[in-house]
N, C-alpha and C positions, 0 to 999 in steps of 0.2 A: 774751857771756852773763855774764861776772863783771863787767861795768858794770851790765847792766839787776838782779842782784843786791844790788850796792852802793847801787844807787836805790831797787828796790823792797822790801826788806828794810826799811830804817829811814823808809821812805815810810808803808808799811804799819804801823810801829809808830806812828808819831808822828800819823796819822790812829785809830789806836784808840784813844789816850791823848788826845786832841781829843773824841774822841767821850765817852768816859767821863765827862771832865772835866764836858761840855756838858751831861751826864743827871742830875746830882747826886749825893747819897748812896748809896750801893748800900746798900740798905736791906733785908735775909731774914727777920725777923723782923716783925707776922705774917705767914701765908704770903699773904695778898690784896697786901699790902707786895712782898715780892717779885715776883707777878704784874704790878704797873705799875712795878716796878725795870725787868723784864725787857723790860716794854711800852717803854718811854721808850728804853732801850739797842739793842734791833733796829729802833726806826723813826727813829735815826739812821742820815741821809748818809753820814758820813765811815764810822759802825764799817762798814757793806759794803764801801767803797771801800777800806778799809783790810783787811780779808778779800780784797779781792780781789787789791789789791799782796801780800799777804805767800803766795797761790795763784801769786802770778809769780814771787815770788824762788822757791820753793820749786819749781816746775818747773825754774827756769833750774839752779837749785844742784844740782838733780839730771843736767840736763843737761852743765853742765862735771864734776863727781865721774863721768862715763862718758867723758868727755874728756883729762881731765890727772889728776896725781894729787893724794890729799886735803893731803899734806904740800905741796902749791903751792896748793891751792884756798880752804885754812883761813885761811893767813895772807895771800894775794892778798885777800879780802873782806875783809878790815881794814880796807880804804880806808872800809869803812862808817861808821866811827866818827867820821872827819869829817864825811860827810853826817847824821847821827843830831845831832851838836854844831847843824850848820848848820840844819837842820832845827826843832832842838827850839828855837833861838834867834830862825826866821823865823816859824815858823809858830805857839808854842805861848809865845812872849816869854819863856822862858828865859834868866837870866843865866849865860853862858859866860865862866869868869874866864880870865888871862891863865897861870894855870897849867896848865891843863886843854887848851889851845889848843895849849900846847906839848907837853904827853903824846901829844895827838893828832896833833902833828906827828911827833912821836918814831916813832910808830906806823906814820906811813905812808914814812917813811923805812927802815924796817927792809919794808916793801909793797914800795917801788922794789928794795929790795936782793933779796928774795925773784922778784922779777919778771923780773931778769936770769938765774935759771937755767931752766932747761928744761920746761917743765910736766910731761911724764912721762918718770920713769925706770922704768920698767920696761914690761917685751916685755907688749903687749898680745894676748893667745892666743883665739883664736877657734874655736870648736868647729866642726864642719860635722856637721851630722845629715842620716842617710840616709834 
């Protein structure tokens, strides 16, 4: 679940920001202006598709936070940050410098370190009702 996360979290963002991109100006002023802002923004592709990835990570995230605990959950989804780089560099032609590569490296190197201990420390208590 903290893969399909790491996927569809910055999958989901990087098809909204595709989409928005693709609609032009967001334009609210006057209010007819907005009405075909709003027109052009929900009868893009990507922005559903991109709603819909970010209705996955947010299932899945809620699925491991009843699973392990948030102090493993927070920093294990790190790993995002290089699909978010990767992502915003294939899909949206983003320049990814050689500094920011390494941050992101940095980042999931401290992912691996955090991944080696245990997902939950603490006694999971379970009610029973009568």
């Amino acid at each position: 679940m903290i893969a399909v996360m790491v996927v569809a979290g910055p999958l989901g963002n990087v098809l909204l920001a595709k989409g928005m991109k693709n609609s032009g100006n967001l334009v609210i002023w006057p209010p007819m202006a907005l009405y075909h802002t709003a027109l052009n923004v929900f009868a893009a592709g990507s922005i559903w598709l991109g709603v819909a990835s970010l209705i996955t990570f947010f299932v899945a995230y809620m699925l491991v936070l009843s699973w392990a605990d948030y102090s493993f959950v927070q920093p294990a989804s790190s790993l995002a940050y290089g699909v978010v780089a990767l992502l915003g560099y294939l899909m949206l032609g983003e320049r990814v410098s050689p500094l920011r590569w390494t941050g992101i490296a940095v980042i999931c190197l401290g992912v691996f370190v955090v991944g080696r201990t245990d997902p939950r420390t603490t006694v999971h208590q379970t009610t029973e009702r009568v």
